[in-house]
C-alpha positions in Angstrom: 4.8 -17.4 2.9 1.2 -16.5 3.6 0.2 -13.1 5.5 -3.0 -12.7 6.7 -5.5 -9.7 7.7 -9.1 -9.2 9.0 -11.9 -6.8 8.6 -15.1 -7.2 10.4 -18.2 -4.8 9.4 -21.1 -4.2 11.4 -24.3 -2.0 10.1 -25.1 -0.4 6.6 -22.3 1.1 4.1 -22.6 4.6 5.5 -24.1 4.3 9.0 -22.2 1.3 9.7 -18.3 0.9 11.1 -15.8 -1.9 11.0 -12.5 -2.9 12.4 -9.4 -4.3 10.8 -6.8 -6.6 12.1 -3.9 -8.0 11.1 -1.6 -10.8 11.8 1.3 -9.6 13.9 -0.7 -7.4 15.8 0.6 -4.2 14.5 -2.9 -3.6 13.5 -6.0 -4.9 16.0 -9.1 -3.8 15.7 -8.7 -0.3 14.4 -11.8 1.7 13.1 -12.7 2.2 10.0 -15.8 4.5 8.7 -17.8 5.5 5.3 -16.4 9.0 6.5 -12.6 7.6 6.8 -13.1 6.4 3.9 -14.7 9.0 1.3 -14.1 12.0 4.2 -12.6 13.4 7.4 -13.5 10.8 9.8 -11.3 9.3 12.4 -9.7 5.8 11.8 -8.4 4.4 8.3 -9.3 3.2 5.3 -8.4 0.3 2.7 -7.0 2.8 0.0 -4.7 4.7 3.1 -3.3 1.0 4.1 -2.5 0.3 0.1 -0.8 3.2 -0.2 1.3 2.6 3.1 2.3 -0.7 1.9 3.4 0.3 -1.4 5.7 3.1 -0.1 7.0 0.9 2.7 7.3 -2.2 0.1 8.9 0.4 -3.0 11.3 1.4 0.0 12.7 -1.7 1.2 12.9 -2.9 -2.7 14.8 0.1 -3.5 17.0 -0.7 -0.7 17.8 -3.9 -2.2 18.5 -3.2 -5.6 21.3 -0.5 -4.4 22.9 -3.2 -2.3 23.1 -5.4 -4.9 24.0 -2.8 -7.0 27.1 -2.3 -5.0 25.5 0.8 -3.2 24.4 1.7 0.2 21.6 4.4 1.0 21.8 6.4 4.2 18.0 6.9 3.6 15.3 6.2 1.8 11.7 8.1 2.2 9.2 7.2 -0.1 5.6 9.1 -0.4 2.8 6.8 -2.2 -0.5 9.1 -3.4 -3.3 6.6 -4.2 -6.1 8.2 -6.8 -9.5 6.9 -6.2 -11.8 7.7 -8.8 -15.6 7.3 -9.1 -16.0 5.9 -12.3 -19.6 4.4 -14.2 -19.0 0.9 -12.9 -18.1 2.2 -9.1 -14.8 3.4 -7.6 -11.7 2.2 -8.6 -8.1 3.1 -7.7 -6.4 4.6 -10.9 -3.0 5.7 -9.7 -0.5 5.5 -7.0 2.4 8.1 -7.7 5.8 7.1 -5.3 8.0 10.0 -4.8 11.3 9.0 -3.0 13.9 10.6 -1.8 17.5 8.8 -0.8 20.5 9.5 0.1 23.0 7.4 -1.8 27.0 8.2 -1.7 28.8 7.6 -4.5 25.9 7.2 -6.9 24.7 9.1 -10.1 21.3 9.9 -11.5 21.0 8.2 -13.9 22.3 4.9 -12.2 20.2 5.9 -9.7 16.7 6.6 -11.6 17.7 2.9 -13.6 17.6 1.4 -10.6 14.8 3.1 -8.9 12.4 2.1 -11.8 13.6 -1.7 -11.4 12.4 -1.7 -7.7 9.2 -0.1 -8.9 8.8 -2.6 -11.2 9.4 -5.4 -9.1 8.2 -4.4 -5.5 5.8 -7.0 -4.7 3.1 -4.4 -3.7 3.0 -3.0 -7.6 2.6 -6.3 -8.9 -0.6 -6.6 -6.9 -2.7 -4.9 -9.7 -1.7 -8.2 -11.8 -2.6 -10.6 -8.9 -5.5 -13.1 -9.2 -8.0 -12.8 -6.9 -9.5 -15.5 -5.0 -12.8 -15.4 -2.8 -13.9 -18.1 -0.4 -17.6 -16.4 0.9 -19.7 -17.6 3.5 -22.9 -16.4 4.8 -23.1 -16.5 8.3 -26.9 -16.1 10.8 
């Protein structure tokens, strides 16, 4: 299974505006700014759109793990707060902190936390920071 997204940038880094898209159309061609991005501005920005994905991807993993645990949320609402830092070598993003909040019947917390760190663990989104990173670049007129 391959997913696939675009961004297209116009101008300097910040004078200059893009849009992103994305495959199923969910996204298509929505702004994004130096002022999204490091301020107030209108529109998104990469680190926002990482943050989503993990809580929606911690979510729907958590949601799994109880079903196969033998347990079935009502709910499950996840937060994701992504720290970018400006360190010597540039920015980088040095934390995302997930609070969730379920409602699971016939559950207890400590079955519940064991589980809840296994679908941390293995949510596809928080094994990203371990993924290898490819780049096919071309310079175009």
């Amino acid at each position: 299974m391959q997913r696939t997204a675009s961004a297209r940038w116009q101008g300097g880094a910040q004078d200059g505006s893009g849009t992103l898209t994305t495959q199923s159309g969910t996204l298509a061609d929505v702004p994004f700014t130096f002022k999204a991005r490091f301020g107030d501005g209108k529109g998104t920005n990469p680190e926002e759109l990482i943050a989503v994905a993990h809580a929606g991807c911690f979510s729907m993993a958590l949601s799994f793990a109880l079903g196969n645990g033998g347990f079935a949320p009502q709910s499950i609402d996840t937060r994701a707060a992504l720290t970018l830092e400006k360190q010597e070598s540039g920015f980088a993003i040095t934390a995302i902190h997930l609070t969730t909040r379920a409602h699971v019947p016939g559950i207890d917390s400590a079955k519940f936390l064991e589980i809840a760190n296994g679908a941390k663990a293995g949510c596809p989104v928080s094994k990203v920071l371990k993924a290898t990173i490819t780049l096919d670049a071309t310079l175009v007129p």
